[in-house]
C-alpha positions, 0 to 999 in steps of 0.5 A: 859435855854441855849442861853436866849433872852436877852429882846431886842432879845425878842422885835425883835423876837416878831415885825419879820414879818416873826414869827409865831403865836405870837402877836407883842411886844406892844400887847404882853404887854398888854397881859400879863399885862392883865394876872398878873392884872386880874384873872387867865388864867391858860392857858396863855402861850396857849391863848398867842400863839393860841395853838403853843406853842410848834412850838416857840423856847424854848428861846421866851416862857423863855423870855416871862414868864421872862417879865411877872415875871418882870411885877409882880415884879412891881406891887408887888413892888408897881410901875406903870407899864410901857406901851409901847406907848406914852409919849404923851398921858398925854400930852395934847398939843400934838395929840395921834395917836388912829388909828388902826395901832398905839401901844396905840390900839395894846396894847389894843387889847393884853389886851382884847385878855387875859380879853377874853382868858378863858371863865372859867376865868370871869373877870365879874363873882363877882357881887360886883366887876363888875361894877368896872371891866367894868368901869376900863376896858372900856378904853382898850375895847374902844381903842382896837376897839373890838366892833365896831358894839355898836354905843356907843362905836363907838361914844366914839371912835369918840370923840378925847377928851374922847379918850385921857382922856381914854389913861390918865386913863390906868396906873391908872386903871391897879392898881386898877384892880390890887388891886380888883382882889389880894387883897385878895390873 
């Protein structure tokens, strides 16, 4: 690959206003954290770009398959993946931001946009594991706000306590997503 993005090129290119087609870096995250934990979206890079992968640069589409390697990496490696919001959600003491506009609900949208990119690629489909899926997947469904016609969601969303309970939850749940899904690969 000629001329590589170093990761912080990556991050700017992503969180440009001006780039098109792309989500912006904390979403990306989730997307693609959501891409290596859960089934297979064999069409990610697609999903990821809504069609135009071909209109992006050869270096952001480089960069990008090297951060979702490095998220493999870690969980292969068994580590917890890092996230990209707050230090502050597992700290009690201090107010987490759930508003639209905060990195804890970016994220969460990128998430689900991947658990959602595919309808071939069911994260529901195996009935031994679908409750587990729901339960794990709840937070991220909560946070990103997707539903917000369901009044059980939208008081969960209400409930500042669950919602800070919920952020504690994600590093956990991403590994047991993890292990659900690629156990037996």
């Amino acid at each position: 690959m000629n001329n590589p993005l170093s990761f912080d090129e990556l991050l700017d290119y992503l969180d440009n206003d001006e780039s098109q087609f792309v989500l912006d870096s904390v979403a990306t995250h989730g997307f693609l954290t959501a891409t290596v934990i859960g089934r297979p979206l064999p069409n990610w890079l697609d999903s990821l770009f809504e069609g135009h992968v071909s209109d992006l640069p050869d270096n952001v589409i480089d960069g990008i398959q090297r951060w979702r390697d490095s998220i493999m990496a870690e969980l292969k490696n068994e580590t917890p993946i890092e996230l990209p919001f707050g230090e502050d959600a597992g700290d009690e003491e201090v107010a987490v931001d759930f508003s639209e506009e905060s990195d804890i609900v970016a994220w969460s949208i990128g998430f689900v946009d991947a658990m959602y990119g595919d309808e071939a690629s069911d994260w529901f489909e195996d009935e031994e594991t679908a409750e587990d899926v729901a339960v794990l997947t709840l937070p991220m469904i909560v946070l990103s706000g997707i539903d917000d016609e369901d009044p059980e969601l939208a008081e969960m969303r209400a409930d500042e306590d669950k919602m800070a309970q919920m952020a504690n939850s994600i590093e956990g749940n991403l590994t047991e997503l993890f292990l659900l899904f690629h156990t037996n690969d």
